[in-house]
N, C-alpha and C positions, 0 to 999 in steps of 0.2 A: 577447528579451533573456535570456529565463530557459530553462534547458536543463537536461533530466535525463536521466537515464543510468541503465537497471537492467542488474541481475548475478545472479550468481547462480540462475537457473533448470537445468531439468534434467529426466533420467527417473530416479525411487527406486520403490520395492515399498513398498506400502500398510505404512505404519507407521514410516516413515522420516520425514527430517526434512530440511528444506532454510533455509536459509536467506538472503531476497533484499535485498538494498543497490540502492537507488538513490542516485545523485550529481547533487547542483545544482550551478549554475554561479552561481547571484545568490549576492552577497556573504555572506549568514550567512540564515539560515530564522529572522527576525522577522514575528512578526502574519501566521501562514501558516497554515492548513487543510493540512495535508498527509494522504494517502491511497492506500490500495490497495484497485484493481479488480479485476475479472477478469472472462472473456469464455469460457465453454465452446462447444466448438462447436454449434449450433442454437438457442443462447439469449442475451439479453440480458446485456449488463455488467451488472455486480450491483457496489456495494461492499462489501468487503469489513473493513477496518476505518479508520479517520480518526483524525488526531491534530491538536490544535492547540498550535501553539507561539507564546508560551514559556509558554502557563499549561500543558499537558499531559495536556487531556480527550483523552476515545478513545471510541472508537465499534467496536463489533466487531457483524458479523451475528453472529444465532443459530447459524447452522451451522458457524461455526469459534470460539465461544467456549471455553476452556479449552484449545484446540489452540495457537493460534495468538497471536503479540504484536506489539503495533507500537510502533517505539520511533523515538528519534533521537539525532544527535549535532550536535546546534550545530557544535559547533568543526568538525566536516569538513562542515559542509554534507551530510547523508548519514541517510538514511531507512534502516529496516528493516521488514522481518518476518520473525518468526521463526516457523517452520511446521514445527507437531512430530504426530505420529503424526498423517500424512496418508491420506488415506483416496481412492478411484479419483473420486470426486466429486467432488474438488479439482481436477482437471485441470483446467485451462485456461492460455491464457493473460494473466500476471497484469502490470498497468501500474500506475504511481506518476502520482501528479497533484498541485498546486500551488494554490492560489489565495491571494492575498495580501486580508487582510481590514483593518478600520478599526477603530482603536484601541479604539473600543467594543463591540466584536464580544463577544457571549456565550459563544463559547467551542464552542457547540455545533457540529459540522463536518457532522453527519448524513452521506448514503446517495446523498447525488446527484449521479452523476456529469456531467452536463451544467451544473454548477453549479460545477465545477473547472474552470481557463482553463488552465493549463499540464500536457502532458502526455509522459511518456515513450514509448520506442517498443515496448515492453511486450518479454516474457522468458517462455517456453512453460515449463509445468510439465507434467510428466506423472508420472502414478502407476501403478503397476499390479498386480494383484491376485495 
């Protein structure tokens, strides 16, 4: 029932900036964990940063803090990151994930991606030096 859709990926030169959208199709992002992954090649999905909506906590790794933000926009249904002075590290390719949580939920979305139920069909970044 729920479908998402990323944009926005690319190849930029270490320092550049890209910015990725993904789009849902459920009616409006209530009581959602929403998140970006990413997958380099040889290594593990890793998350990358989590938001939950409509309180507005976030979760970012160490390694993209100050770089990078995750935001949303209710009204279009539609996730972001924004990924500024990128570094050849960051490559991979990067997926949006979903999970609808219960009214009492804490708020906290954490790092784990087998823990998200809906997921996009992920959007290649590449950087290079």
């Amino acid at each position: 029932q729920v479908q998402l859709v990323e944009s926005g990926g690319g190849s930029v030169q270490a320092g550049g900036s890209l910015r990725l959208s993904c789009a849902a199709s459920a009616n409006s992002f209530s009581r959602y964990c929403l998140g970006w992954f990413r997958q380099a090649p040889g290594k593990e999905r890793e998350g990358v940063a989590t938001l939950y909506t409509p309180g507005g906590n976030t979760y970012y790794t160490d390694s993209v803090k100050g770089r990078f933000t995750v935001s949303r926009d209710s009204a279009k249904n539609t996730l972001y990151l924004q990924m500024d002075s990128l570094k050849p590290e960051d490559t991979a390719v990067y997926y949006c994930a979903l999970r609808p949580v219960s009214p009492w939920f804490d708020g906290r979305c954490g790092e784990s991606a087998d823990w998200f139920s809906y997921w996009g069909q992920g959007t290649q970044v590449t950087v290079s030096s």
